[in-house]
N, C-alpha and C positions, 0 to 999 in steps of 0.2 A: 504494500500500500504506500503511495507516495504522497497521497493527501492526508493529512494529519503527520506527517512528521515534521521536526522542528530542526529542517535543514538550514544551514547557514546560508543568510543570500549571494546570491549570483552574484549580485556589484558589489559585495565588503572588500575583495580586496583591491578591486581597482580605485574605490571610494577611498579608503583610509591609507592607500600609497601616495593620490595623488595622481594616478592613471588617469583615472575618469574624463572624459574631455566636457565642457560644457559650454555654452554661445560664444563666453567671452576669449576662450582658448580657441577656439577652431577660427575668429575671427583674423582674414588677414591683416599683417603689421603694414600693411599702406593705403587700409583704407580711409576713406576720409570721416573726419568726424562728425555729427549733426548736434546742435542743440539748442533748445526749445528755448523763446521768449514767453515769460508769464506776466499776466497781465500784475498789476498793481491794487486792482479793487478789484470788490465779492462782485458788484452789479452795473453793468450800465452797455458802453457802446465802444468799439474802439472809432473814433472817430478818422482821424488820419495817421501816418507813420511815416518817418523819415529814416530811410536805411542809407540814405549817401555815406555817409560818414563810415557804417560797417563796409558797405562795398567794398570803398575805397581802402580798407586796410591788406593789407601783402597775405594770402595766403586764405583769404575767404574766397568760396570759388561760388557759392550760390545765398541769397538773404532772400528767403522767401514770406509772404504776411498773407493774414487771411482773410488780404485782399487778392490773392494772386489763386487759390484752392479752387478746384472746381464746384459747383455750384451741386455738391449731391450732399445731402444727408443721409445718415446711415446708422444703423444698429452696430451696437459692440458686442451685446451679451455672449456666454457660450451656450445658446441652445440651439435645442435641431432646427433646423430651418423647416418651415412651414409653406404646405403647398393654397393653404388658405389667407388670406390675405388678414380676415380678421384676427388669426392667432400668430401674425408676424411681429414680430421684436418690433419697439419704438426706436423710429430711427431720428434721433434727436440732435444730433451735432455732424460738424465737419472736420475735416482733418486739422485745420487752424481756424479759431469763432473771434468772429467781430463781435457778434453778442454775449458778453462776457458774464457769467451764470456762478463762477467760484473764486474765491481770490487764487489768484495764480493760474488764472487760464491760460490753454494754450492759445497764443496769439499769432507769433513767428518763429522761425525758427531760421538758422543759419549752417550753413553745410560750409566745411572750410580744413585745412590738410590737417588739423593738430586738435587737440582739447582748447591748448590754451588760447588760439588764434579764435576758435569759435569762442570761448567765453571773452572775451575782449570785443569781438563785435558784438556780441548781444550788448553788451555796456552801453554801446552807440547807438543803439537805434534808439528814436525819441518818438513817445509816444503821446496823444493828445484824447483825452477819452472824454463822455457824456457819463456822467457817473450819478447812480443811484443807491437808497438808502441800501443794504444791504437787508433781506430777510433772513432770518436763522432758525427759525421755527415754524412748524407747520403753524401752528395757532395764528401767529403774525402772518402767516402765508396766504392763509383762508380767512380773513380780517376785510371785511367789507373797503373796496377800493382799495387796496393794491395792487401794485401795476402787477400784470403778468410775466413771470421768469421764461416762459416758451409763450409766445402770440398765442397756438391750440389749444391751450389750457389757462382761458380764461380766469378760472378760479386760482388756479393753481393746483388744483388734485389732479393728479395724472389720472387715478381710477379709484371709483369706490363702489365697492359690491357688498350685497348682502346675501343669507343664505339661511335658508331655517331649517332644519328637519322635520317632515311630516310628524304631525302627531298618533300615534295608537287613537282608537277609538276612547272617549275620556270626555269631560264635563270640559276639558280646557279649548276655548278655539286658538292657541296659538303660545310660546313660549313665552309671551309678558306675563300672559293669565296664570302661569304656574309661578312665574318667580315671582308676583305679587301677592300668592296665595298664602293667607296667614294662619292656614295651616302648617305650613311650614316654617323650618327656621329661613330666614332672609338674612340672607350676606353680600356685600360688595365690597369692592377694594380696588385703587389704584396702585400702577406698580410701574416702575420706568424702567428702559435698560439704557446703555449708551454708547456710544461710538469708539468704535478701536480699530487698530490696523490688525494686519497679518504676520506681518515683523518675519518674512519668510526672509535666508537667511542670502543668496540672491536676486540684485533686485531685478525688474524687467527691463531685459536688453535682446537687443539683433541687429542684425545687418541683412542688410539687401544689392544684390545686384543684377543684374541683367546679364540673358545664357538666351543665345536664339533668342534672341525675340520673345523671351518672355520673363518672368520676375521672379527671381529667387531670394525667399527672404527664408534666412535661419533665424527662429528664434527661442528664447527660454516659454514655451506654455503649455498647460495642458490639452491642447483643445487643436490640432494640428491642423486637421480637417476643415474645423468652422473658423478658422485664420484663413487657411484660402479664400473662403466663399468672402468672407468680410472685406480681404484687402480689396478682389474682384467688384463686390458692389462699391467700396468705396472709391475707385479707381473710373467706375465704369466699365468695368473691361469684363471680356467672359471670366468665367471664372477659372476654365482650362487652361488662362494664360501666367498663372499664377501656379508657384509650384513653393511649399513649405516646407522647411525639415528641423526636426525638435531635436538637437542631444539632449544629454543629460541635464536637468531640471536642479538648480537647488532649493524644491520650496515652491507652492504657489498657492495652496491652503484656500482655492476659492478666486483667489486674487488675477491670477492666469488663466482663469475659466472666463477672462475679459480681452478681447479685442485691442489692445490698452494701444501700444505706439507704433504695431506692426504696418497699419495704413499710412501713417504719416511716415514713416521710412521707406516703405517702398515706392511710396509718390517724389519724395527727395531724391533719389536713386535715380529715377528715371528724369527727374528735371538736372538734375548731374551727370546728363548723358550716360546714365546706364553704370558709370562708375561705381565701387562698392563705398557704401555708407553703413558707419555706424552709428545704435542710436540706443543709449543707454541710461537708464533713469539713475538719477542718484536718490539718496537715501528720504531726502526731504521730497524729494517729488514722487518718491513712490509714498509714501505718506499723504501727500496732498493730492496727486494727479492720476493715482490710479485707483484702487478702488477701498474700501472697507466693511464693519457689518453694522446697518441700519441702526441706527436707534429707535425704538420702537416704546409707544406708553402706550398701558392697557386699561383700560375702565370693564370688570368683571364684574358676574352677577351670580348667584347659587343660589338655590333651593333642595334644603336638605329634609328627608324627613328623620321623625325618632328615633330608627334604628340605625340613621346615620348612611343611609342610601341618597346618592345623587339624583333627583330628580329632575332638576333642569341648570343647566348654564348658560348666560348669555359669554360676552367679549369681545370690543371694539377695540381697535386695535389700530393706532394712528402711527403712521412708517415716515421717517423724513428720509425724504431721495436724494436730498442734496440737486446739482446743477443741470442732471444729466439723469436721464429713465433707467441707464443702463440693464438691469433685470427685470426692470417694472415692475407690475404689482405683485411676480409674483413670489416674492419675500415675504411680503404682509398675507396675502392669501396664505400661503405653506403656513405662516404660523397661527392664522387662526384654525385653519386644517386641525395641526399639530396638537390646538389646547382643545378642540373635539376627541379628539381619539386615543387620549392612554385610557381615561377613564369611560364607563357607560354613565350616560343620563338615562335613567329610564322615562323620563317622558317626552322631552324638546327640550332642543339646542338652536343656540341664533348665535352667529356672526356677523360682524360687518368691520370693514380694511379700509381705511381709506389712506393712499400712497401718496403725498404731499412735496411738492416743489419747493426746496428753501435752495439760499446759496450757501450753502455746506458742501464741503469735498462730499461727492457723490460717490455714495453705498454701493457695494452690490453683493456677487457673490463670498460668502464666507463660512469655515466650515460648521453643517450643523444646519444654513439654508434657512433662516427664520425662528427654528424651532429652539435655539438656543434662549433668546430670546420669551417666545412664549411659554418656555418649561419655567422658568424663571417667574412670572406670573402665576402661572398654572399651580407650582409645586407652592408658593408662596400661598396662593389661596389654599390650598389642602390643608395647608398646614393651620392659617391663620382660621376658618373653621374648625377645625379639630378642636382649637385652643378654645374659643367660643361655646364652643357645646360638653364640652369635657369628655370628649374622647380619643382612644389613643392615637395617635398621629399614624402610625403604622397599620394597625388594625384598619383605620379609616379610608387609607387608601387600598390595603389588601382588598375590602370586601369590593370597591368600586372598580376595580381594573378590566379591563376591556376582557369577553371571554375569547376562549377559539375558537374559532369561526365566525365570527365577529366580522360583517359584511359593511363596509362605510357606505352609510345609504347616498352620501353623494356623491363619491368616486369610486365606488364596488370595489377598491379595495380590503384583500379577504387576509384575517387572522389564521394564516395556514399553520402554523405553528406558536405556541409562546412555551417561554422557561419563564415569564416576571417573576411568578410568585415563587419558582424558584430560587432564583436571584434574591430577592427580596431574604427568604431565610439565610441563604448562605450569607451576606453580608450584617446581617444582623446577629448570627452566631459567631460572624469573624470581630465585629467590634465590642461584643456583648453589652447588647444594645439595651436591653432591659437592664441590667446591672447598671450603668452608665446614666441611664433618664432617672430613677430612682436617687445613685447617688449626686445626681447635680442638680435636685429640686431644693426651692429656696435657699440659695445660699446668697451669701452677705456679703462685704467686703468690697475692697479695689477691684480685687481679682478672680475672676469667675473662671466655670467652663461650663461647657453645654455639648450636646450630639444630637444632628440634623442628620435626615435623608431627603433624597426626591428621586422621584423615580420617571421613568421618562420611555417613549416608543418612540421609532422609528421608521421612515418604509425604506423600501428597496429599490433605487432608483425612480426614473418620475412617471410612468406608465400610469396611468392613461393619459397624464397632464400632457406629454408632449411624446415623442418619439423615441423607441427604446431599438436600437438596431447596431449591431457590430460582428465583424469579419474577423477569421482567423486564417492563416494559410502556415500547411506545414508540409515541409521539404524535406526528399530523404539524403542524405551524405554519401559520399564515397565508400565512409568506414562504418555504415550501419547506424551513425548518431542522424540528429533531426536538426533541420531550421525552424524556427517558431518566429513567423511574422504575422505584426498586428501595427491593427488601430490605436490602439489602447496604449496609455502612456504610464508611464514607471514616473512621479515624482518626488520620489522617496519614501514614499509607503510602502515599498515592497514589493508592489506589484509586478515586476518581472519574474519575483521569485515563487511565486504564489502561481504565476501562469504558467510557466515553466513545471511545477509537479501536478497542474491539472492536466498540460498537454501530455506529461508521464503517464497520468493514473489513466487517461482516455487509453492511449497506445497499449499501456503494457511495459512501459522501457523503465529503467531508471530515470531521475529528475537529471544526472551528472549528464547525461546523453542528449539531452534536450538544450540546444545554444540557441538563446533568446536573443533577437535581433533589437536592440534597446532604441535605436535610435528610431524615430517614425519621420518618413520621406514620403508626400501627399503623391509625388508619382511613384511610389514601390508599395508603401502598407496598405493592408488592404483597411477601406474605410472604418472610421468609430467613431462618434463623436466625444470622446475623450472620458479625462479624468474628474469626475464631478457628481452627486450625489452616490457616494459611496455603491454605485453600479457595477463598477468593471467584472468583481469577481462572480457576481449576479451574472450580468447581461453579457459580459465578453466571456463569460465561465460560458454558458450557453455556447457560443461560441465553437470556443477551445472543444468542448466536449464534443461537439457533433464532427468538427475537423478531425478529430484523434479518432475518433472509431470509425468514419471512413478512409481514414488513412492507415489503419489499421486491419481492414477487411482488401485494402490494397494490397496492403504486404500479404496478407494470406493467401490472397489472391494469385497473387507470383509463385509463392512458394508452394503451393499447389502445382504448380508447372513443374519446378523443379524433384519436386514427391508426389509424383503421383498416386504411388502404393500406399501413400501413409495414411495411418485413419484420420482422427479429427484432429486439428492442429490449433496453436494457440500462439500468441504471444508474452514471453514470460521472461522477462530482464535484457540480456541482450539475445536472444534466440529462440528462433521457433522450434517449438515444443509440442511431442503429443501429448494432445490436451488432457486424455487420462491418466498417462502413468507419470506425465513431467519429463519423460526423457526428452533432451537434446537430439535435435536434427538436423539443424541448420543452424549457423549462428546466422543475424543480422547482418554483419559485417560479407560474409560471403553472401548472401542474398545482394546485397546491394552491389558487388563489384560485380556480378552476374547480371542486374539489371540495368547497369549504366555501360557494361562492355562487350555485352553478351552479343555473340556475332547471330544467334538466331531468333532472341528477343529482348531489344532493346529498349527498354523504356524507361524513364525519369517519372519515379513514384511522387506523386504530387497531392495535397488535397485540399481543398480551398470548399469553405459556409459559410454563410452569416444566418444570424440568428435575427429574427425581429421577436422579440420579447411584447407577449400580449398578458401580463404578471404580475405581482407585484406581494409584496410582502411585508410583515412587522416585525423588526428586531426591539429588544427590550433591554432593560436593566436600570440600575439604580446605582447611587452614591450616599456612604455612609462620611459623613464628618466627625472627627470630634475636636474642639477649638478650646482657645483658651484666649481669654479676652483682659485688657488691661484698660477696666474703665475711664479713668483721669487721661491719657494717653490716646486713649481710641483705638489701641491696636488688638490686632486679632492676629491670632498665633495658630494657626492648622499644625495639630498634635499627629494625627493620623487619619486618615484617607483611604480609603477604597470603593472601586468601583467593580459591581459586576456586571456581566453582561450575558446576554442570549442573542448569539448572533450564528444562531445555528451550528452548522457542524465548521470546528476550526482546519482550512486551511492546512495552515502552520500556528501552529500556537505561542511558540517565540516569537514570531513578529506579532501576532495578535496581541500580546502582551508591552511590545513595543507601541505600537498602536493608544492602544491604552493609558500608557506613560505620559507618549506624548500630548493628548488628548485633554487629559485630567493638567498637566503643566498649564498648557493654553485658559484651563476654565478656572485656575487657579489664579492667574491674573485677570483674568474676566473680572473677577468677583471681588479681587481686592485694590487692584493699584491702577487699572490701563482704565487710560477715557484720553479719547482726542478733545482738545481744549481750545476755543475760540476766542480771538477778541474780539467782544462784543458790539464795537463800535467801526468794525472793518470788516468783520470775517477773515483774516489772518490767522492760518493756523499757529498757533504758539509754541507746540511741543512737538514738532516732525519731520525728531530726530530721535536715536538709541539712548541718550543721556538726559532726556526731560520728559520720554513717554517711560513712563514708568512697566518695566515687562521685570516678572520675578523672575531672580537671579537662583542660582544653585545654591545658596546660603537662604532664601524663603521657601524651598520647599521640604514639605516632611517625607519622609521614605513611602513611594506611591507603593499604594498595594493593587495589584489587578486580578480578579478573578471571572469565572467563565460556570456559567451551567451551558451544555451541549445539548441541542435538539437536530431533529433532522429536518430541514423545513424542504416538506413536496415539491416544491415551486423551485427552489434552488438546484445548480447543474449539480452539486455536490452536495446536497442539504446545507447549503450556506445563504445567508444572508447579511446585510450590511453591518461594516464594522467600523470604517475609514471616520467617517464624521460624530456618533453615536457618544466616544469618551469624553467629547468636551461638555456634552450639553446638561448634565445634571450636579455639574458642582458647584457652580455661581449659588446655586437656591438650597442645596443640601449645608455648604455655611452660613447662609444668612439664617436657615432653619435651627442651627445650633445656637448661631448669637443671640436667637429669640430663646431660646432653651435657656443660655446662660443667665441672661439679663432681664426677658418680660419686655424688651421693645423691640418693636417689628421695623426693620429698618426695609422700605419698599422703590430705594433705589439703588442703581448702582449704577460704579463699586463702591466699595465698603471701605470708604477710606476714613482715616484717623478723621479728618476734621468735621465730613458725616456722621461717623460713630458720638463726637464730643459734642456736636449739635442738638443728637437723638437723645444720649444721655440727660443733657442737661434742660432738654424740653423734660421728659419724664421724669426729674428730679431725682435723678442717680449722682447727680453732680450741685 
């Protein structure tokens, strides 16, 4: 069995030699350099620009403005492209905006032989702009008479939907009638999250140049595929004229599931006569100019009855886009989705999203997709109920969790499998959860502790919301080993290594025998729309598996020619095998030197599928906190940590644990330190840079613990389901649940920082 063992990955050792090639290494040493002019203010107009001055300096060879850009508008996101015109991405900017939407828009940019030459003319050019108030807030955005941030949106809401679930037959006509029902207990509660980067480790860069007649741009992303079609739309040009290729990735956590500079380099490229240009964001502008995860406030609504059963929820849920639609609404949709579905209402559920234009550096994708976000709401209200009614926080959510089989009446997504309430006890026997609530009730003093959970679902890429489809092709060697190409991209999660022992377990071969082709070439790999909603091992598993066992029934195929006499045959490490007794008959290696030289049947074993995934599935799990809090101070001390999960059957379970690590790091600054920080009277980002955005260091984290309950989920190529995004998303709200544990105040924004903790305090007369 090649799946579930915890082989070491494929890339460790070209990674930590320093092998590894990535955009910025494979970049030639004479290409020219590009770089971007930002505007000065959040809002207004660029009125005119004077570049004489950069021209005129020795060694700038192009000063382009965006007065000089074609006249097309275009979508960034990374989603599948839609043959429907109403479920098309908003295509809301140009490659350089005269209409300037965020502080530090792209305005101009300068192509010129050096770094230092191009930042020396950016100096020059002088610019004259119409400038307006800055908006920073949806509320201020949607504020009767303000001007519009896009002419099409009036209002300024890009989109607002609502959505109710049919009612059961019942006395109620509709979900208000039940949460007003005083038969019930009635709860509400506001709860905010806030803005952070991805802090991936590098930033977004490429180079483009011209090959024949057409555009070759290398860049760092996940999304290889949907970078052609975009630079193509945003070029104007077909889209066959455009050819992309991904090395190695450091990092992109969501962030590179974005279209970010790849159109504006390759359009520089070609106004530079085709010469190679490169175009690489520094630290501050991936901060500001590329993307983040929404800030999102919730207004929630419950109705519980006596025994502590969920009856109805409402949740509004208000998303600031910042400048740009980039994913659109549907961040804020996914997470009102998200607070529908860990738990059952048993009578009616009501949503309503509305996705707001402010000039804030514009959100998009980030790991976890909304729901990071709403679990944080979500788990906050469970919790703040339980408190309310005096029952146990655990228990309360135990009884309510979604069952199996459990069908979402508004996207048919089906509960094919769950381990929650699995999970659920193993983490509560690893913290000894009951021991721990008991001894941290009423206590006194400066210095508390307390222990929070939250528990949290997930699905398995985005079926039916959008298109689920990916290519595998695999190739037989001289020496009996295999090629394995894909759409599918490795950005440090593992995923080669992970694909690599599914295309084994398909075949038959060892994982060592399987040489994964890492790098993705839009003219060589066969299609995928990439790395994003924790799909790949899902939907490109689908894939790999249907590839491996026709590629596999190839080989037998042959080898059938070769043994005619022999009974039934099989594939079994490297050699074909009779399939009853296991003995050797062939090895691999002579099968293949006979199918690629063989003077009387020669043929090159080949096998190429894709899969369109019609699917979809819940992954689960929960996070246990336990904290120690230093009231006078504000600070909060995470003692120990674990998260477990049901993410079906693992893979590899060393990187699954990997995974994990990482996951819970990321939600651990969620929670306590990271928030992108504006000035208020400009829109200027303030902090976006590594030394003023606060991200926890190896000295703030306590020893993660990761554990796993194993199911086999139907739906999955391997009983697997999503794992990639799932770690980060329940421990922002499992420590804010423990500081309510420690202390008795609910603290319903974040992060949790000292000077909010000394606020809260001191409101509730702790201080």
């Amino acid at each position: 069995m090649e799946v579930g063992r915890s082989i070491q990955r494929v890339d460790a050792v070209d990674k930590v030699t320093g092998r590894a090639q990535y955009t910025d290494d494979l970049c030639p040493r004479n290409a020219l350099v590009a770089k971007v002019l930002h505007s000065t203010i959040a809002n207004g107009w660029v009125k005119s620009m004077d570049t004489a001055a950069a021209e005129a300096l020795p060694g700038v060879v192009k000063v382009l403005t965006c007065f000089d850009v074609p006249e097309i508008q275009y979508p960034t996101p990374g989603h599948p492209w839609s043959v429907e015109p109403a479920h098309q991405d908003v295509a809301d900017r140009k490659l350089l905006n005269r209409r300037v939407r965020i502080y530090g828009d792209d305005i101009a940019a300068v192509v010129a032989v050096d770094e230092i030459t191009a930042r020396r003319a950016l100096e020059r050019i002088r610019v004259e702009y119409e400038e307006y108030p800055p908006v920073l807030t949806p509320q201020a955005a949607m504020a009767p008479g303000v001007p519009p941030i896009h002419e099409e949106h009036p209002d300024n809401i890009l989109k607002h939907t609502v959505s109710e679930i049919p009612l059961p037959p019942s006395d109620f006509r509709c979900a208000g009638d039940v949460l007003d029902c005083p038969a019930y207990h009635r709860f509400s509660g506001h709860y905010e999250t806030q803005q952070v980067q991805h802090c991936h480790i590098e930033n977004p860069t490429s180079y483009a140049y011209r090959e024949g007649g057409r555009i070759v741009v290398v860049t760092s992303t996940q999304i290889p595929h949907i970078v052609r079609r975009v630079v193509g739309q945003a070029l104007g040009i077909p889209w066959g004229r455009v050819r992309v290729v991904k090395p190695y990735i450091g990092g992109g956590f969501g962030n590179k599931q974005e279209v970010l500079y790849e159109p504006l380099n390759a359009w520089l490229c070609v106004e530079a006569g085709g010469r190679c240009v490169k175009l690489e964001a520094s630290r501050e502008e991936t901060f500001r100019n590329t993307r983040s995860r929404h800030p999102i406030s919730f207004d929630v609504r419950a109705a519980v009855d006596g025994d502590g059963y969920l009856m109805a929820r409402s949740c509004v849920a208000v998303s600031d886009q910042g400048g740009y639609a980039s994913h659109g609404h549907a961040i804020a949709a996914n997470a009102v989705t998200g607070f529908r579905q860990t738990y059952l209402d048993q009578l009616a559920h009501r949503s309503e999203a509305y996705t707001v234009y402010t000039n804030r550096p514009a959100p998009g994708a980030m790991r976890g997709y909304g729901i990071p976000q709403c679990n944080f709401a979500l788990e906050c209200m469970m919790e703040d109920i339980a408190r309310e009614m005096g029952l146990d926080p655990y228990e309360f959510r135990y009884q309510n969790l979604m069952p199996p089989g459990y069908v979402d009446p508004l996207n048919g997504i089906t509960c094919h499998s769950t381990g929650a309430r699995e999970c659920m006890e193993k983490g509560r026997r690893f913290l000894d959860w009951d021991g721990l609530r008991a001894r941290y009730q009423n206590q006194t003093g400066p210095v508390r502790r307390g222990v929070g959970m939250a528990v949290f679902s997930y699905k398995t890429g985005v079926h039916p919301i959008s298109l689920e489809t990916s290519s595998a092709r695999i190739v037989l060697n001289q020496d009996g080993t295999v090629q394995l190409q894909l759409g599918a991209t490795e950005i440090g999660q593992g995923g080669d290594t992970v694909f690599s022992q599914m295309c084994a377990q398909a075949i038959g071969i060892p994982t060592e025998d399987v040489h994964i082709v890492s790098t993705q070439d839009t003219d060589i790999a066969p299609f995928d729309t990439g790395a994003y909603a924790s799909r790949q091992t899902y939907v490109t598993g689908h894939a790999i598996r249907r590839t491996g066992e026709r590629f596999r029934e190839k080989l037998l195929r042959y080898a059938r020619e070769l043994l005619p006499e022999a009974g039934e045959l099989d594939v079994r490490g490297r050699d074909i095998v009779d399939a009853r007794s296991g003995e050797s008959l062939l090895s691999l290696a002579d099968l293949a030197l006979e199918a690629f030289y063989s003077l009387e049947h020669s043929v090159h074993i080949t096998a190429e599928c894709t899969s369109h995934v019609k699917d979809n599935t819940f992954s689960f799990g929960c996070c246990f906190a336990e904290i120690e809090v230093d009231i006078p101070v504000g600070k909060i001390r995470v003692l120990r940590i674990v998260n477990v999960h049901d993410s079906g059957t693992l893979i590899n379970p060393k990187l699954a644990e990997a995974q994990v690590h990482g996951g819970m790091s990321m939600g651990l600054g969620y929670a306590l330190s990271e928030e992108m920080k504006l000035d208020e009277k400009t829109g200027r980002l303030l902090n976006g840079n590594l030394l003023d955005y606060k991200l926890p260091t190896a000295l703030d984290h306590p020893e993660l613990h990761a554990l796993f309950v194993e199911t086999e989920d139907p739906s999955g190529p391997f009983g697997n389901k999503s794992l990639g995004e799932p770690p980060a998303i329940p421990v922002a709200p499992a420590i804010r649940n423990a500081l309510l544990h420690a202390t008795g105040v609910a603290v319903n924004t974040l992060p949790l920082t000292p000077q909010r903790l000394v606020d809260a305090f001191r409101k509730e007369g702790l201080l």
